[in-house]
N, C-alpha and C positions, 0 to 999 in steps of 0.2 A: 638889197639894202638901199634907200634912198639914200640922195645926198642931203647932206646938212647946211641948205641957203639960210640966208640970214639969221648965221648964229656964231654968237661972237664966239674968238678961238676959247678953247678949254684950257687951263694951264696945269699941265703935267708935272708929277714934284718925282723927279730922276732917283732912286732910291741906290741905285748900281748904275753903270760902274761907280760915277760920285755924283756926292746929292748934287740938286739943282731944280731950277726949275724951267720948263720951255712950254711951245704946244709940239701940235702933232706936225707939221710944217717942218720945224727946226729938229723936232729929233729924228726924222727924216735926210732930212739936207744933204747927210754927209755920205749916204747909202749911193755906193755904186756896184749896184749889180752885175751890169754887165761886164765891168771888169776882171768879176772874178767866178768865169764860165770856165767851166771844166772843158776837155777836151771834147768837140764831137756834141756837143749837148750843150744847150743852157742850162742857166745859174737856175735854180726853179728855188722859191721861198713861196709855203703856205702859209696863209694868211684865216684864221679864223677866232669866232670867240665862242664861249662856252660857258654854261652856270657853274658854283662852285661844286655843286655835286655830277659835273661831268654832261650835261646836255645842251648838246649843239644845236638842238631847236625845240621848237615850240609850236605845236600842232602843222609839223612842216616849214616852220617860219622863223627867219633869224631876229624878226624886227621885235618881239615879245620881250628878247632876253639883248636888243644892242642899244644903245644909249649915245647923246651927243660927242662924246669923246670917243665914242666906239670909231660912230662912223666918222669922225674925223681922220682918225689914225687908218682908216681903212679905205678915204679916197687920199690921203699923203699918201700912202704908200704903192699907189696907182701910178703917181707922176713917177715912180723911181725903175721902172721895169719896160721893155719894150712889148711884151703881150700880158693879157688877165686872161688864164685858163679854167673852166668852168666845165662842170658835166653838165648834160640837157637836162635831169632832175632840176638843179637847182636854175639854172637859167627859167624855166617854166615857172616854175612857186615865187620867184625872187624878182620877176618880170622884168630884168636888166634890160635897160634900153643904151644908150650913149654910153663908154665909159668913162669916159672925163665930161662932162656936161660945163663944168666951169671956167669961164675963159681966163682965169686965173690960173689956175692948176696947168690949163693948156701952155700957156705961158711958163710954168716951172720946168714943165718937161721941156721944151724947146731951149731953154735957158743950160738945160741940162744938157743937149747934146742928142736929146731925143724926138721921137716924131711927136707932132702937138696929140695922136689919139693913138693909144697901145692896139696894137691884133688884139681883135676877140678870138682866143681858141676855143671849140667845144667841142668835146665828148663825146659821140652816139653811137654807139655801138649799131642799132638798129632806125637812127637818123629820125628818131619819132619826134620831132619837130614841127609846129605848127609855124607859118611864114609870118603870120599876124604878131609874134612875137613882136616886142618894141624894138630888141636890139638890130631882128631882122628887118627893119621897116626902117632906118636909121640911115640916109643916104649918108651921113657921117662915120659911117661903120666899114671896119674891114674885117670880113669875118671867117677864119679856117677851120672848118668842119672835118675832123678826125673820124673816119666812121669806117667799118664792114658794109655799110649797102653801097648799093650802085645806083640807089634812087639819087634824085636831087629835087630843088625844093623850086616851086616855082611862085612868080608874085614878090620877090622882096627887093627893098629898094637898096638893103643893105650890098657892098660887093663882097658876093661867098665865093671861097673857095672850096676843094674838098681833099682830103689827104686819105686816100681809099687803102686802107688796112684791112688785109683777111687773114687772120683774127686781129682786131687792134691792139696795138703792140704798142704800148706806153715811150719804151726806150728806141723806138724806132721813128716814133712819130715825132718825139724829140728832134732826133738827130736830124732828122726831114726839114725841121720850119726852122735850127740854125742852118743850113746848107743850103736851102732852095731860099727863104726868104730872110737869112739874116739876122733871126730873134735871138740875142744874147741871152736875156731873162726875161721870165716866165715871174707872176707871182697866180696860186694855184688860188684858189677861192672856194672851192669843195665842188660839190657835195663829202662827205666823210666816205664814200665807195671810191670815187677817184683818187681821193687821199690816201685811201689805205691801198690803191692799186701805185700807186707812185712809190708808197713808202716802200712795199714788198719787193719792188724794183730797183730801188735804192737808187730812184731819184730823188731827194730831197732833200735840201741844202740847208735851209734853215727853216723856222717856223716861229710864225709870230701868235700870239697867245693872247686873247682878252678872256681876263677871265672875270664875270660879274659877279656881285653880289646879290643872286636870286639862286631859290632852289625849286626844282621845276618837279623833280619829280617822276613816275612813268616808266611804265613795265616797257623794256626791250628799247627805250629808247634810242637816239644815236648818239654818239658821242664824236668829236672830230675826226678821229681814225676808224670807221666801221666796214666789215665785211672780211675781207680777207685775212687770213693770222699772219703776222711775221713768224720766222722760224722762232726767234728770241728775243727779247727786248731789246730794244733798240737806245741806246742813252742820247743825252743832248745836253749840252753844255751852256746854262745861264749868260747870255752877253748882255742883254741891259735887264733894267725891271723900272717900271713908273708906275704911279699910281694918282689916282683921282676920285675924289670921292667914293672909296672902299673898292674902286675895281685894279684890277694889275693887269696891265698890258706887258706881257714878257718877251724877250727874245733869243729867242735855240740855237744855237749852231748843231744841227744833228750830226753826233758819231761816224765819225768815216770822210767826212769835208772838212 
């Protein structure tokens, strides 16, 4: 998802907890995650959006079905977290380079208490990674690589780390980046495989929700939670709801946090 330069803020109309109106900035503001890190683990909040009929993309792409208020709400909620975790699927399709790009944002987070550019964590089980990547090519970049291989990646100007898991173990590699490097919270960004590997783990603290108004369509498509089954449904408990020109950006406290 690119970021949204020169474009003025969106004005969000608060439907829950009570009306109002703000942008995505200020309904932010007051989120501190890291304060509220479970033991042994970061706070982890998914962050994704989705059509009203359930599909989290669109011929592998989020940008078809995300909108200027999408991705506002979705680089605010960047400055509020100390790493953005990501599987290699979507880093590859989604071509993430920098993750705070704006010297403003960089400044929110600092202001916050946090570092001016979050950890990129990622994903790879089998470390299929090309280094040409933009985020890997980003001497502004600090980036921990969660994998099963003992390859490593050569050519990037980004600084990688690696976090060598045989098998990768979600709740382990957690407990690793708060203990070795400090990460209170996490906000997860998908793919829907990593999501549903986190949910089945019952890592997941909340989750935030844009949901558009487009219908996309599409045999087998994915939906934000895909691949693995929970044993049961898992509930989640409404904490805000906003809306803007017919989309609803939600907020979950999922069952059990």
């Amino acid at each position: 998802m690119t970021a949204a330069r020169n474009e003025p803020p969106v004005t969000l109309r608060r439907l829950l907890p009570e009306p109002g109106f703000l942008t995505a900035d200020e309904a932010v503001r007051a989120l501190r995650f890291w304060e509220m890190a479970p033991d042994g683990r970061p706070f982890v909040a998914v962050n994704m959006v989705a059509t009203v009929d359930g599909r989290a993309t669109v011929a592998g792409r989020t940008a078809p079905i995300s909108s200027v208020a999408d991705r506002q709400m979705f680089h605010a909620l960047r400055t509020r977290v100390d790493a953005v975790m990501v599987g290699a699927g979507t880093l590859r399709i989604e071509r993430y380079g920098r993750l705070v790009r704006d010297r403003r944002r960089r400044e929110q987070r600092v202001a916050a208490g946090l570092a001016a550019d979050p950890i990129a964590i990622v994903v790879t089980g089998r470390l299929d990674l090309s280094a040409d990547l933009p985020l890997l090519q980003d001497r502004d970049s600090h980036v921990v690589i969660v994998t099963a291989s003992d390859a490593t990646l050569s050519g990037c100007a980004a600084r990688i780390e690696y976090l060598r898991l045989e098998p990768v173990d979600l709740g382990v590699a957690l407990g690793r980046v708060r203990k070795e490097r400090g990460v209170r919270s996490i906000l997860c960004e998908g793919g829907p495989h990593l999501n549903a590997s986190l949910m089945v783990d019952g890592l997941i603290d909340e989750l935030f929700l844009t949901t558009v108004p487009k219908i996309a369509g599409g045999a087998g498509a994915l939906t934000i939670i895909s691949g693995a089954p929970v044993a049961e449904p898992i509930g989640a408990r409404l904490t805000w709801l906003l809306e803007a020109e017919d989309e609803l950006f939600a907020r979950y406290a999922v069952d059990g946090h």
